[in-house]
C-alpha positions in Angstrom: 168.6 29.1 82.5 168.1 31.8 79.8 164.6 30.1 79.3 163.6 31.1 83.0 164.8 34.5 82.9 162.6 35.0 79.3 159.6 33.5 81.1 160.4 35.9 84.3 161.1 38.7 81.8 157.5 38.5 80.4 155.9 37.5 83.5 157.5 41.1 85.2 156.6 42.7 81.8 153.0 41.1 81.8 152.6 42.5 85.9 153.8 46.4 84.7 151.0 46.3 82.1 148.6 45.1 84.6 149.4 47.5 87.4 149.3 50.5 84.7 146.1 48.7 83.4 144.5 48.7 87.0 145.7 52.2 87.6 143.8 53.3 84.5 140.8 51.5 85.3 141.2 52.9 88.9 141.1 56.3 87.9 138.1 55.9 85.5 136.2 54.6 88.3 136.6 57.6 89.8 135.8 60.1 87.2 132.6 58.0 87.0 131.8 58.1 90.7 133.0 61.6 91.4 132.1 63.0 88.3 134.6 64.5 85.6 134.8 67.7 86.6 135.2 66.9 90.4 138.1 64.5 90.0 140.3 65.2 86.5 142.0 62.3 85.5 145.7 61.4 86.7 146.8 59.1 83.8 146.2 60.2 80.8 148.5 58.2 79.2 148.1 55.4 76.5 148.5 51.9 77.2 151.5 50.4 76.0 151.1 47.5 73.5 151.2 44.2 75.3 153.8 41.6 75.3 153.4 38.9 73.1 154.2 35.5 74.7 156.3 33.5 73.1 154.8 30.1 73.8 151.1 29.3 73.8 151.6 28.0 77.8 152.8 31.4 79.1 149.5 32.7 80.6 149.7 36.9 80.7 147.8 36.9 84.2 149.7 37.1 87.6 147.2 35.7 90.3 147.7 37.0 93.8 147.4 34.5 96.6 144.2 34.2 98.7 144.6 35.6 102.0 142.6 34.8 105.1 141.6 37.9 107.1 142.7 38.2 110.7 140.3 38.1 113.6 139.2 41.5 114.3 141.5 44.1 116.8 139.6 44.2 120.1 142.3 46.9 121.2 144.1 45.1 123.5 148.1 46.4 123.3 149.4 42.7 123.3 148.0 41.3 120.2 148.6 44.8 118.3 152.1 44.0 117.2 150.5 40.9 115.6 148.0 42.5 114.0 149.7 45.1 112.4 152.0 42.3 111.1 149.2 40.5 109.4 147.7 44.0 107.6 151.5 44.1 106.4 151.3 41.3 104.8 147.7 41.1 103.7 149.1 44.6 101.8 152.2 42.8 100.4 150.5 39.5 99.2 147.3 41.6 97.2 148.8 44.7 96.4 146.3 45.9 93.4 143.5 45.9 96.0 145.8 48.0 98.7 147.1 50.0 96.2 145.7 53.0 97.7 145.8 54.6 101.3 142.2 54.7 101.5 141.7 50.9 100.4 144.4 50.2 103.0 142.3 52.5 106.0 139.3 50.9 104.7 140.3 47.4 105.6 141.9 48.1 108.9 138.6 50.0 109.6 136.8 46.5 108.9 139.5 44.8 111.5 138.3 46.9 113.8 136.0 45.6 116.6 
Protein backbone atom coordinates (compact mmCIF):
# COMPACT_ATOMS: atom_id res chain seq x y z
CA UNK A 1 0.00 0.00 0.00
CA UNK A 2 2.59 2.71 1.00
CA UNK A 3 4.35 1.61 -2.41
CA UNK A 4 1.24 2.89 -4.40
CA UNK A 5 0.79 6.01 -2.60
CA UNK A 6 4.85 6.82 -3.32
CA UNK A 7 4.31 5.88 -6.96
CA UNK A 8 0.96 8.24 -6.87
CA UNK A 9 2.95 10.83 -4.85
CA UNK A 10 5.58 11.18 -7.75
CA UNK A 11 3.27 10.67 -10.47
CA UNK A 12 1.03 13.92 -8.92
CA UNK A 13 4.48 15.57 -8.22
CA UNK A 14 5.80 14.64 -11.84
CA UNK A 15 2.10 16.20 -13.44
CA UNK A 16 2.65 19.76 -11.23
CA UNK A 17 6.07 20.06 -12.86
CA UNK A 18 4.56 19.43 -16.18
CA UNK A 19 1.63 21.83 -15.98
CA UNK A 20 4.07 24.63 -14.55
CA UNK A 21 6.54 23.34 -17.36
CA UNK A 22 3.65 23.85 -20.11
CA UNK A 23 2.60 27.07 -18.57
CA UNK A 24 6.17 28.41 -19.06
CA UNK A 25 6.54 27.15 -22.44
CA UNK A 26 2.97 28.61 -23.10
CA UNK A 27 3.88 31.94 -22.18
CA UNK A 28 7.15 32.00 -24.18
CA UNK A 29 5.20 31.13 -27.10
CA UNK A 30 3.62 34.12 -26.75
CA UNK A 31 6.24 36.63 -26.10
CA UNK A 32 7.60 35.14 -29.31
CA UNK A 33 4.49 35.51 -31.35
CA UNK A 34 3.29 38.72 -29.92
CA UNK A 35 6.50 40.12 -29.33
CA UNK A 36 8.09 41.11 -25.85
CA UNK A 37 7.01 44.24 -25.39
CA UNK A 38 3.28 43.56 -26.49
CA UNK A 39 2.70 40.61 -24.16
CA UNK A 40 5.16 40.82 -20.76
CA UNK A 41 5.63 37.63 -19.43
CA UNK A 42 3.20 36.11 -16.57
CA UNK A 43 5.60 33.54 -15.04
CA UNK A 44 8.57 34.59 -14.28
CA UNK A 45 9.29 32.11 -11.97
CA UNK A 46 12.07 29.32 -11.97
CA UNK A 47 11.36 25.84 -12.41
CA UNK A 48 11.53 23.75 -9.54
CA UNK A 49 14.02 20.92 -9.57
CA UNK A 50 12.46 17.75 -10.70
CA UNK A 51 11.52 14.72 -8.74
CA UNK A 52 13.83 12.01 -8.91
CA UNK A 53 12.13 8.56 -9.31
CA UNK A 54 12.93 6.19 -7.23
CA UNK A 55 12.90 3.11 -9.45
CA UNK A 56 14.26 3.02 -12.94
CA UNK A 57 10.35 1.79 -14.17
CA UNK A 58 8.61 5.06 -12.92
CA UNK A 59 8.34 6.92 -16.24
CA UNK A 60 8.10 11.00 -15.34
CA UNK A 61 5.47 11.56 -18.25
CA UNK A 62 1.67 11.56 -17.70
CA UNK A 63 0.05 10.74 -21.17
CA UNK A 64 -3.51 12.04 -21.71
CA UNK A 65 -5.91 9.69 -23.39
CA UNK A 66 -6.75 10.10 -27.17
CA UNK A 67 -9.99 11.50 -27.67
CA UNK A 68 -12.19 11.25 -30.75
CA UNK A 69 -13.78 14.57 -31.79
CA UNK A 70 -17.54 14.84 -31.99
CA UNK A 71 -19.41 15.23 -35.24
CA UNK A 72 -19.82 18.84 -35.86
CA UNK A 73 -23.04 21.01 -34.14
CA UNK A 74 -25.46 21.65 -37.00
CA UNK A 75 -27.53 23.80 -34.44
CA UNK A 76 -30.21 21.86 -33.93
CA UNK A 77 -31.41 22.36 -29.98
CA UNK A 78 -31.79 18.57 -29.45
CA UNK A 79 -28.37 17.28 -29.87
CA UNK A 80 -26.91 20.54 -28.00
CA UNK A 81 -27.13 19.03 -24.61
CA UNK A 82 -24.96 16.24 -26.08
CA UNK A 83 -22.58 18.20 -27.51
CA UNK A 84 -21.76 20.41 -24.88
CA UNK A 85 -21.29 17.19 -22.82
CA UNK A 86 -18.67 15.86 -25.16
CA UNK A 87 -16.62 19.45 -25.30
CA UNK A 88 -16.84 18.79 -21.35
CA UNK A 89 -15.19 16.03 -21.48
CA UNK A 90 -12.87 16.48 -24.39
CA UNK A 91 -11.64 19.56 -21.87
CA UNK A 92 -11.36 17.21 -18.82
CA UNK A 93 -9.61 14.23 -20.56
CA UNK A 94 -6.65 16.74 -22.43
CA UNK A 95 -6.46 19.52 -20.16
CA UNK A 96 -2.83 21.04 -21.26
CA UNK A 97 -4.29 21.59 -24.72
CA UNK A 98 -7.67 23.37 -23.14
CA UNK A 99 -5.90 24.97 -20.69
CA UNK A 100 -6.87 28.30 -22.00
CA UNK A 101 -10.29 29.92 -22.87
CA UNK A 102 -9.21 30.68 -26.17
CA UNK A 103 -7.91 27.02 -27.01
CA UNK A 104 -11.27 25.94 -25.53
CA UNK A 105 -13.43 28.75 -28.13
CA UNK A 106 -11.12 27.66 -30.66
CA UNK A 107 -12.15 24.07 -30.73
CA UNK A 108 -15.91 24.61 -30.27
CA UNK A 109 -15.42 27.08 -33.25
CA UNK A 110 -14.08 23.97 -35.23
CA UNK A 111 -17.34 21.87 -34.02
CA UNK A 112 -19.17 24.30 -35.48
CA UNK A 113 -20.90 23.50 -38.82
Amino acid sequence: MSDSIDNLNQVMAALQQHQLENEILRESLRELQYGASRNPPLVKSKLPSAPSPTTSSSHPYVLEPTVRLPNKFNGMRAYLRGFINQIRIIIRLQPQWYASDFSRVGLVDTLLS
